[in-house]
N, C-alpha and C positions, 0 to 999 in steps of 0.2 A: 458718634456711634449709637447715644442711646436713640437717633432719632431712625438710624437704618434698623437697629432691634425692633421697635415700635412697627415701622412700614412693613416685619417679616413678621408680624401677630406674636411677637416673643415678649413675654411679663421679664423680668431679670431676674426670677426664679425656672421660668422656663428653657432658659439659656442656660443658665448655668447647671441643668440637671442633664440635658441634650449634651454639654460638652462634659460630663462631671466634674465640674468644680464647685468651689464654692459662692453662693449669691453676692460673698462681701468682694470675690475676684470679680467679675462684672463692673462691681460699683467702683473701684476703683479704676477699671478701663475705661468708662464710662467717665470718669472726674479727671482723666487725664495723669496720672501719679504713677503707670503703669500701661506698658503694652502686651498684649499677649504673648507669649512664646511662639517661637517656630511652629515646634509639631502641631498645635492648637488652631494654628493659622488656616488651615486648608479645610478644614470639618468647620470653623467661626465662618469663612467667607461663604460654605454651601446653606449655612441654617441662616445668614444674614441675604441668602439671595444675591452676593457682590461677588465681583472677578475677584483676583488676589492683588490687582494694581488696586482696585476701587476702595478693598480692607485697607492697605498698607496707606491710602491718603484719607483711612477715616481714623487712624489709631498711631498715624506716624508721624502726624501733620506739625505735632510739637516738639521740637528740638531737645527739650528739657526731660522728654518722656524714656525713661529707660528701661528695654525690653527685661518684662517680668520672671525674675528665676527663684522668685518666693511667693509663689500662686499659695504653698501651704503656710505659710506664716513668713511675717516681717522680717521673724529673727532668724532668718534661712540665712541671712548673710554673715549675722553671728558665729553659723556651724559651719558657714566653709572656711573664715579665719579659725576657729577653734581645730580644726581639722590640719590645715594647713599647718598651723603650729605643733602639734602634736604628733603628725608623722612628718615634723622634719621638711616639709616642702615648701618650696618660696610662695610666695604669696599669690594671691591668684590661681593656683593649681586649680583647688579642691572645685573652683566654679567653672573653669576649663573642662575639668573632667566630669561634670556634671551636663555643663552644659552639648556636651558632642555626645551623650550619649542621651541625650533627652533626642537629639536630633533624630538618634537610629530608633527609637526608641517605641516596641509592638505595642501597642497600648492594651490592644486584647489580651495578649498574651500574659501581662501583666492582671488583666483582669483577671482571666481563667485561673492564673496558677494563685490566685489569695480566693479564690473558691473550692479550689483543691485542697489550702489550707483550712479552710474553713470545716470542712470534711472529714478532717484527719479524728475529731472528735474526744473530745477532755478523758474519757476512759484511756484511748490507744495514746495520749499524750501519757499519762500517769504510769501507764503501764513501759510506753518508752523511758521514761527517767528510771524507774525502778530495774530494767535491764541496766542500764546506763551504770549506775552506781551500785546495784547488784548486793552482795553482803558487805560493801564499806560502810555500815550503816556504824555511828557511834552511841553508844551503851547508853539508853533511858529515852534517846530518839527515834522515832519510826512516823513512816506516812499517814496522817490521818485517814483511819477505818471507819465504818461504823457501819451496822447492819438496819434495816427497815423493810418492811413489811414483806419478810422472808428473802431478801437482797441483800448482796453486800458490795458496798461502792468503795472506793481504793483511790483517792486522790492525790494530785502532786505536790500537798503541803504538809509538810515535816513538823512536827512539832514534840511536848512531852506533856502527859498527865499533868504534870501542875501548871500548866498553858491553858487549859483549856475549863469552861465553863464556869469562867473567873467572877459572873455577876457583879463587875466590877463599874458602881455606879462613877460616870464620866462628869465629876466636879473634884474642885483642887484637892479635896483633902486625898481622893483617888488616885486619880491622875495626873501623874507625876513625873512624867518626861520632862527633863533640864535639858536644856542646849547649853552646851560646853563649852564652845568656841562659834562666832559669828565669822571666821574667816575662813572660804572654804577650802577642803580640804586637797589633797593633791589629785589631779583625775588621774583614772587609769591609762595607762603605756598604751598606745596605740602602734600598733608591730604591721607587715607590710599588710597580712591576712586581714585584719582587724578595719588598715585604713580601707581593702578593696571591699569589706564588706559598708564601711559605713557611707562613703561613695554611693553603695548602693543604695541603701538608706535612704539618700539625700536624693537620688533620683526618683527614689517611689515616693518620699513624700510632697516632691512638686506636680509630681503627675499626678497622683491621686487627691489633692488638695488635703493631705492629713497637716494636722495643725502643730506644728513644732518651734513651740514658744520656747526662748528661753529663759526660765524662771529659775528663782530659786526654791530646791527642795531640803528636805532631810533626810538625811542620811544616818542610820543609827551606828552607835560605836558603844553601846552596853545595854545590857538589858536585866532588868529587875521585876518579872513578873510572877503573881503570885493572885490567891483567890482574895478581892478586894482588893486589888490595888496595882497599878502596873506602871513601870518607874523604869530610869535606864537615862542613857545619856544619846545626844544627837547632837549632831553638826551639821553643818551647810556644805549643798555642793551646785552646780548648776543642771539645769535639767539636760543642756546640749551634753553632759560628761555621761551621763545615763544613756541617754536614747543612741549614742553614736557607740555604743561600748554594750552594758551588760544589758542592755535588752533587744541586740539582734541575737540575743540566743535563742528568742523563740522562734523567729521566722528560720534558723539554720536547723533547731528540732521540728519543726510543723514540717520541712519539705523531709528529711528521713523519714519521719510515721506515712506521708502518703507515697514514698517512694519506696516503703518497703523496705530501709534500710535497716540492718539490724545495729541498735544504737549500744556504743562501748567506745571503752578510749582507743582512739583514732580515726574513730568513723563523723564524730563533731568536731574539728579543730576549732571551735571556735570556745564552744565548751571547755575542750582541753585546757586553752591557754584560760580562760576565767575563772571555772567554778567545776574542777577536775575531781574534789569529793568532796564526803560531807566536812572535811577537816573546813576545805577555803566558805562551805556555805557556812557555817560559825564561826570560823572567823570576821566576824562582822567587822571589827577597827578596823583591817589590813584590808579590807575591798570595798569599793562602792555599795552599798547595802540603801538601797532607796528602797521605796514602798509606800502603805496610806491605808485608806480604812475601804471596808464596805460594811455597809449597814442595811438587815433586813429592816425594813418600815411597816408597821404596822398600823394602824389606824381604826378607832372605833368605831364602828356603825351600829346607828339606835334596830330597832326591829322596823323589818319594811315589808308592807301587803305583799308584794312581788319577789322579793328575796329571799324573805322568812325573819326569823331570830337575830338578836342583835346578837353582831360578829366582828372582828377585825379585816379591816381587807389589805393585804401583802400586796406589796407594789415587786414588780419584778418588772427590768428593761432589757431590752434590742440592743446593746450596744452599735453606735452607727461606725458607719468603714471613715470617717474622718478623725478617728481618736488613733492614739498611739497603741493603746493596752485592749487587750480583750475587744480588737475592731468583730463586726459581724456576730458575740456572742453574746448569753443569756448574761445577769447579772443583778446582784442586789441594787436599789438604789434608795439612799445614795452612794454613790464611790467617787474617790478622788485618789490622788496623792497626797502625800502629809507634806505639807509644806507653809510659807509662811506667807502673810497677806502685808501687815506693815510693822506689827510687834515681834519681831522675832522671838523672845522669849517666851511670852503669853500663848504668842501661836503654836510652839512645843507641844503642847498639851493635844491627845488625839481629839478630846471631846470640840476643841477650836475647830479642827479640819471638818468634823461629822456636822457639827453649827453652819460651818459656810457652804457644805455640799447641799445640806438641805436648800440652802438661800438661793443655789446658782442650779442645781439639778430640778429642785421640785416646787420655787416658790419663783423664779423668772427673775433673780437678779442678775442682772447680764454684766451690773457693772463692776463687781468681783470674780468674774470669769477668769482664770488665769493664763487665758490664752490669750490674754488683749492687754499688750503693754503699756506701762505710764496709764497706774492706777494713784490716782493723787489726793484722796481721801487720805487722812489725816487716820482716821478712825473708820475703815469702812462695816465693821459691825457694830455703830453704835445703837443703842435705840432708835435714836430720833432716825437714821438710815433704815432700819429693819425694813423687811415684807410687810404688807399686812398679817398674812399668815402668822408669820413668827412674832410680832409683837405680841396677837394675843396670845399667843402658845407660852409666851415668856409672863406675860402679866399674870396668867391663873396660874395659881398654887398648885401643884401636883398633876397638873395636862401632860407634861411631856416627862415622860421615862427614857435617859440615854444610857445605855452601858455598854462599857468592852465586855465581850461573853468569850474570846480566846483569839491566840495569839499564834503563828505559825510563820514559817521560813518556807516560799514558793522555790519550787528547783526551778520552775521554767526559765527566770532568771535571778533567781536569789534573793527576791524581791521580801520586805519584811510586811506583813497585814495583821493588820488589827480589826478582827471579825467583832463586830458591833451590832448591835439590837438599838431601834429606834419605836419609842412606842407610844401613841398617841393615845389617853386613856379618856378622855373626855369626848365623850360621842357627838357633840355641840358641833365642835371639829368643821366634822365632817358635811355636816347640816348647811355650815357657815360655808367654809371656804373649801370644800370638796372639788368646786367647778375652779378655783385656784391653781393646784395639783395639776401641771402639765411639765413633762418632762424640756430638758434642751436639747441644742444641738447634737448633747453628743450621744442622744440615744436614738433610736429606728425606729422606734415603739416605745410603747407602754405596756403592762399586760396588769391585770387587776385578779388577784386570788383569794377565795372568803378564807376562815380561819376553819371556818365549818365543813370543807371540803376536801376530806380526806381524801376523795378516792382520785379525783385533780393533781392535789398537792402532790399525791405518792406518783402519778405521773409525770410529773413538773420532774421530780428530784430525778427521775428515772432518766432524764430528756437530754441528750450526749452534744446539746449545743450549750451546755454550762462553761463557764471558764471554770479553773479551778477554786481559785483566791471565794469566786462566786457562789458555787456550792458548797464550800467551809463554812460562808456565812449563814447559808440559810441553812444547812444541819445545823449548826451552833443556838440560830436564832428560834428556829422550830423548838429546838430543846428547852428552851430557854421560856420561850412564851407559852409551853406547854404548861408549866409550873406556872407562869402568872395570868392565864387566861381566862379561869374558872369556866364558866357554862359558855362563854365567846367562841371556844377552841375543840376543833376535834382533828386534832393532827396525827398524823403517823408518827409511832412511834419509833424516834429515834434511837438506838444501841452505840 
């Protein structure tokens, strides 16, 4: 195959952007470990210039090769047994029913209606949950507000005064998240509603090549925060028990806000049956409660002929349409989920997770990605492993500033974030390994913002392709580096 790609002037990055998927699907058509899918097969045979007998004897020809129904991750076969087993169905269902409808399957249409989503816009989401749950709000809880430069923004994260701008430096004596139990917990009940949506799930993330690894994450079941210090307890769940469960609750709210539905119980069944009020979002032991951090980045820069004044420059990303969470939106970087790499206990701790998103978002370690199975490092953050980047960041005294700055419960799906400030004080930095700093796969972009530019920034915060979890962090972070910026910073003032 890769030799008919080559005779049609196709890179195997140009193929796979022509079919949307991803370059490492190619490689593995191309190495034989995998054939394309049906639907796939009729748009591969017209950009390959071949009839469909000529495809089928360039990608069939090996006995061994079994037709690809995990274009979005390996561990696609994982979530049709997890599936299978959980709504009660013999085995081999879930891939039956994935596969006959990948067959019917509009692909446009598919595209158009996650552009529709796209649209729906983090205001008119924030504003749908606050219908949704209306005056069930419980006493000391309410959505995070805050007013700036004569605006007031209204987001989907729930939180209380002593949650927030906790300056809460991220090393042990801090932070203090314990994991409790290494066995994970029981998943959520999967009922008929629940299985037709995840189904569906399963369908858009082979077609769209979204990456749906199954890893382990955390899960919180208590929580202990306060200014300096933020403590609580977690357990393990699988990531396939999250993404098939409590987070198609956004794509079932994103299609109400553009369809104009008026949201309240009985207009989201899916809602209904999960996270029906604030009672189930606090209850965090009794349900799935995943989550992870986002962190604004800051960075010093010395004074430049062309720029001006020495300033910080805020990294802000694209999130790309191949992620699970926040596809197509604005977003701190870095962000992750919190979850564990090889120490589960050690990696408890939020500042572990904000350490290795740096590694894998902004410094090119690919080989702690958590979307790439069978990681066999012993120790994959040790020194002798680091970046460049991060070794020297770790060697100098006082370069790197981490803190939790606040803490909040996302309605979209009950999600727990830990809004973090990351802050690079050593302008050297920047000098050194600036042309280092390139984001991954899972962002679209980059965008780069001085600290000195207020009148940007107030339109940044203004700017309605934010996720939620995203703009918490950077209200939080703005706040925060206002106080430690001195002459660097001329930020809008956050309320």
């Amino acid at each position: 195959m890769a030799g008919a790609r080559k005779a049609a002037g196709h890179t195997q990055e140009s193929l796979a952007a022509a079919l949307r998927v991803d370059r490492s699907t190619v490689i593995r058509w191309e190495a034989g470990d995998h054939a394309p899918l049906p639907y796939l097969r009729p748009r591969l045979a017209r950009l390959l210039g071949q009839s469909q007998e000529q495809l089928r004897e360039l990608v069939d020809d090996d006995s061994d090769v079994r037709p690809e129904v995990d274009g979005a991750s390996a561990d696609v076969e994982v979530a049709f047994d997890w599936l299978d087993r959980h709504a009660g169905w013999s085995p081999g269902t879930s891939r039956r029913k994935v596969m006959s409808r990948l067959g019917a399957l509009d692909e446009r249409a598919l595209h158009d209606r996650n552009g529709r989503r796209a649209r729906a816009g983090r205001s008119g989401v924030a504003r749908a949950l606050s219908n949704y749950y209306g005056d069930r709000y419980v006493q000391g809880l309410g959505t995070y507000r805050v007013r700036y430069g004569g605006r007031d923004v209204t987001t989907s994260i729930v939180t209380r005064p002593e949650w927030l701008d906790l300056a809460c430096p991220l090393t042990p004596a801090h932070d203090r998240l314990m994991l409790v139990s290494s066995a994970p917990g029981h998943p959520t009940e999967v009922d008929d509603l629940a299985a037709k949506h995840a189904v569906r799930r399963l369908v858009e993330a082979v077609a769209l090549d979204v990456r749906l690894t199954n890893a382990p994450i955390y899960r919180l079941l208590g929580l202990d925060v306060r200014q300096g210090v933020i403590g609580g307890a977690v357990g393990l769940a699988w990531f396939v028990d999250y993404a098939l469960t409590m987070d198609l609750l956004e794509g079932e709210l994103l299609d109400a806000v553009v369809r104009k539905v008026a949201p309240g119980p009985g207009s989201l069944p899916l809602r209904d049956r999960y996270l029906s009020d604030l009672g189930s979002v606090l209850d965090m032991s009794s349900r799935l409660c995943a989550g992870g951090v986002a962190a604004l980045c800051a960075i010093a820069r010395p004074p430049d002929r062309y720029r001006g004044a020495a300033d910080y420059v805020l990294l802000v990303q694209e999130r790309s349409g191949h992620v699970l969470n926040a596809a197509h939106q604005l977003a701190v970087i870095p962000k992750g989920f919190h979850q564990p790499l090889a120490d589960y206990r050690v990696d408890a701790q939020v500042g572990a997770t904000v350490r290795r998103e740096m590694e894998e978002e902004l410094f090119g370690r690919t080989d702690i990605d958590s979307t790439i199975p069978r990681h066999t490092a012993a120790a994959p953050m040790h020194p002798s492993r680091l970046s460049e980047p991060m070794r020297w960041l770790t060697g100098i005294p006082d370069a790197l500033r981490m803190e939790c700055i606040g803490f909040g419960l996302n309605l979209v799906s009950g999600n727990y974030e830990f809004a973090s400030l990351v802050v690079i004080e050593d302008e050297e930095f920047w000098a050194r390994y600036g042309g280092h700093v390139e984001a991954n796969w899972e962002s679209a972009g980059l965008h780069l913002y001085s600290s000195l530019d207020r009148e940007l920034l107030t339109e940044l915060i203004a700017d309605e392709c934010w996720s939620n979890e995203g703009l918490f962090a950077l209200l939080l972070g703005l706040r925060r580096l206002a106080e430690l910026g001195g002459k660097r910073v001329n930020l809008p003032t956050v309320e």
